[in-house]
ZARO-380539 format. One record per residue (C-alpha): residue in three letters; x, y, z. Coordinates in steps of 0.25 Angstrom, whole numbers, plus 5000, padded with zeros to 4 digits. Last residue first. Layout:
<rs>
ALAXYZ;...
</rs>
This chain:
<rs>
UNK509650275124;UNK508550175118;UNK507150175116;UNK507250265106;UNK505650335112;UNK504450325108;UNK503650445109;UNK502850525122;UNK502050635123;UNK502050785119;UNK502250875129;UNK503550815132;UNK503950705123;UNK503950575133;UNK504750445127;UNK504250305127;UNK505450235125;UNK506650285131;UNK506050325144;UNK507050395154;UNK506250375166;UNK505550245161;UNK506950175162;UNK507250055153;UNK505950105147;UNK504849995144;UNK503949965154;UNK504250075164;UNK504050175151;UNK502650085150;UNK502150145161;UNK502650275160;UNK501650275146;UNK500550225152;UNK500550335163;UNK500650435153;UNK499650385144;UNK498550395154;UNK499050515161;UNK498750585150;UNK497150585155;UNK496250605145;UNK496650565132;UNK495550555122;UNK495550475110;UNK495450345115;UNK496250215109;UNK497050195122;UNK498250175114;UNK498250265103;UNK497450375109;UNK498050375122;UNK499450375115;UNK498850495105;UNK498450585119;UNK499850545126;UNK500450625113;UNK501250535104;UNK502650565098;UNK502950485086;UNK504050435079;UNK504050285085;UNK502550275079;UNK502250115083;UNK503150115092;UNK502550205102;UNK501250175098;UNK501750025104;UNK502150075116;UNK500750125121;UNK500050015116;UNK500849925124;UNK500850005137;UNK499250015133;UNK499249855134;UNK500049855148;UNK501449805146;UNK502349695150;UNK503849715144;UNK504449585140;UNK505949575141;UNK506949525131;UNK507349655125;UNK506049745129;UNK504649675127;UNK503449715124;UNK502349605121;UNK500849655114;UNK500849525108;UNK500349595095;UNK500949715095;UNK502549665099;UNK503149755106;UNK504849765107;UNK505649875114;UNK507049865115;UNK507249985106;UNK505849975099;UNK505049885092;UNK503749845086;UNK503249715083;UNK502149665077;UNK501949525077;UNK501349435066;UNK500049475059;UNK500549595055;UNK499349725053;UNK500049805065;UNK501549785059;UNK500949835046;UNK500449945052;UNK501649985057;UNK502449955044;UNK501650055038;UNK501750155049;UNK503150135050;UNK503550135035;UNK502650255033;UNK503250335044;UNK504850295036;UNK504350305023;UNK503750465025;UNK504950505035;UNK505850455022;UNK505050525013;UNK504950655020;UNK506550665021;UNK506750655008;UNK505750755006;UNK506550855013;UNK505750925021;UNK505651095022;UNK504851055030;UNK504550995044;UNK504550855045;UNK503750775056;UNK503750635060;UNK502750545066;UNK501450635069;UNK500650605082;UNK500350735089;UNK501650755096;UNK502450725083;UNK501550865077;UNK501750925093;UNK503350895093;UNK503450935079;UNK502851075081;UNK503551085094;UNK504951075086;UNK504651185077;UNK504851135061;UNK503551185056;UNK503551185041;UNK502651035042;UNK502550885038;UNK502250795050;UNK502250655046;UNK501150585051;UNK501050415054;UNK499650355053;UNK499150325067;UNK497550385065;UNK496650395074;UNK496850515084;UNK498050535077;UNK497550605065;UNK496850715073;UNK497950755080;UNK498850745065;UNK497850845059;UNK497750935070;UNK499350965071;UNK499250955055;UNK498451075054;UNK496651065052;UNK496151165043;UNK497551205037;UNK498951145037;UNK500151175047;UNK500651045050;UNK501050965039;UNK500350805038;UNK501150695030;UNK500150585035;UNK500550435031;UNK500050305030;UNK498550365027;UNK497050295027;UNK496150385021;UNK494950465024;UNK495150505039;UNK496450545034;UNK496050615022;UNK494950705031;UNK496050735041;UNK496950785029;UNK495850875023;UNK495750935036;UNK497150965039;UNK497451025026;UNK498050995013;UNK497950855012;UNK498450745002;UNK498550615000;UNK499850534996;UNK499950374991;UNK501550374992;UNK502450314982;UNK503950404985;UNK503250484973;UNK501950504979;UNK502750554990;UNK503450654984;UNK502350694975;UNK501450734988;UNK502550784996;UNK502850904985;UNK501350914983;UNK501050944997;UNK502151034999;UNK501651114987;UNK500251114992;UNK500651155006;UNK499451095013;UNK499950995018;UNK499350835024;UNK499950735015;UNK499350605017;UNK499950485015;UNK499650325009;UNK500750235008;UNK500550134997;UNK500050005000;
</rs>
């Protein structure tokens, strides 16, 4: 199947320019010019790829991307003129995967491009398999259908939201989650009431699965923001 994307900009010549480039590098692409117009596609159409700048009309792509991942998981690269870091903490913050800020090379582009669809295809691949899905980290290894956690040779016992918890995690290595879009994805409720919720869960599994929870390497804290996965290593 041919990878599927959306490009949400409304800079007609911008728009072109990725338009043939990705077309030529054999992508199926849609297009979008405003935040609106993209929400309906979406709701419409089944995508593998969301290429979504910032500042477009009716609905920007800070919105845009909120709404997304409220039920959708399809990776989102961030495409926009503002290069502040707080602009790319909040837009990682909200649930995108990788950001570049133009000018871009589009040498560049096209190897964030392959590499986001490669894990999100390979992925859902992974969840569709038969035979064990396996996902790794450092000395970390889960298996999905056995639910089983283990750290070199030792087996790590944890609780079924522990397990949900460290498996979006490693699902989407790149990406920063907000304690409202860990609630979401692992309690399957929209509304996060109480923060406290997700934070106890996550210090619990740090006693789990750090070599010392004080220092976590795994499952670390981006201030303000939430929490990412972590090298795993020193």
């Amino acid at each position: 199947m041919t990878p599927k994307i959306l490009i949400v900009e409304d800079d007609r010549e911008i728009h072109q320019l990725l338009t043939a480039f990705l077309q030529k590098d054999g992508y199926t692409t849609i297009s979008a010019y405003n935040g609106q117009e993209a929400m309906n596609l979406i709701s419409q159409e089944h995508f593998q790829l969301l290429i979504l700048d910032l500042m477009i009309p009716d609905l920007d792509g800070y919105e845009v991307l909120r709404r997304l991942r409220t039920t959708k998981d399809i990776p989102v690269l961030i495409l926009s003129a503002k290069s502040e870091e707080v602009d790319k903490i909040i837009g990682l913050g909200l649930g995108a995967d990788d950001y570049v800020t133009k000018p871009f090379g589009l040498g560049e582009l096209s190897a964030r491009v392959k590499a986001m669809l490669r894990r999100y295809i390979y992925f859902n691949q992974q969840e569709k398999a038969d035979g064990p899905s396996i996902l790794t980290h450092g000395d970390l290894v889960i298996n999905l259908h056995t639910y089983e956690v283990t750290s070199g040779t030792d087996k790590i016992p944890l609780t079924v939201k522990e397990f949900e918890i460290l498996k979006l995690f490693l699902s989407y290595p790149s990406r920063v989650f907000t304690k409202a879009q860990i609630f979401q994805s692992v309690w399957k409720e929209e509304s996060l009431s109480d923060e406290n919720t997700v934070m106890v869960h996550i210090h619990r599994l740090r006693t789990k699965i750090e070599p010392d929870p004080s220092q976590p390497l795994y499952i670390q804290t981006v201030w303000g923001i939430g929490y990412k996965l972590g090298e795993g290593t020193h």
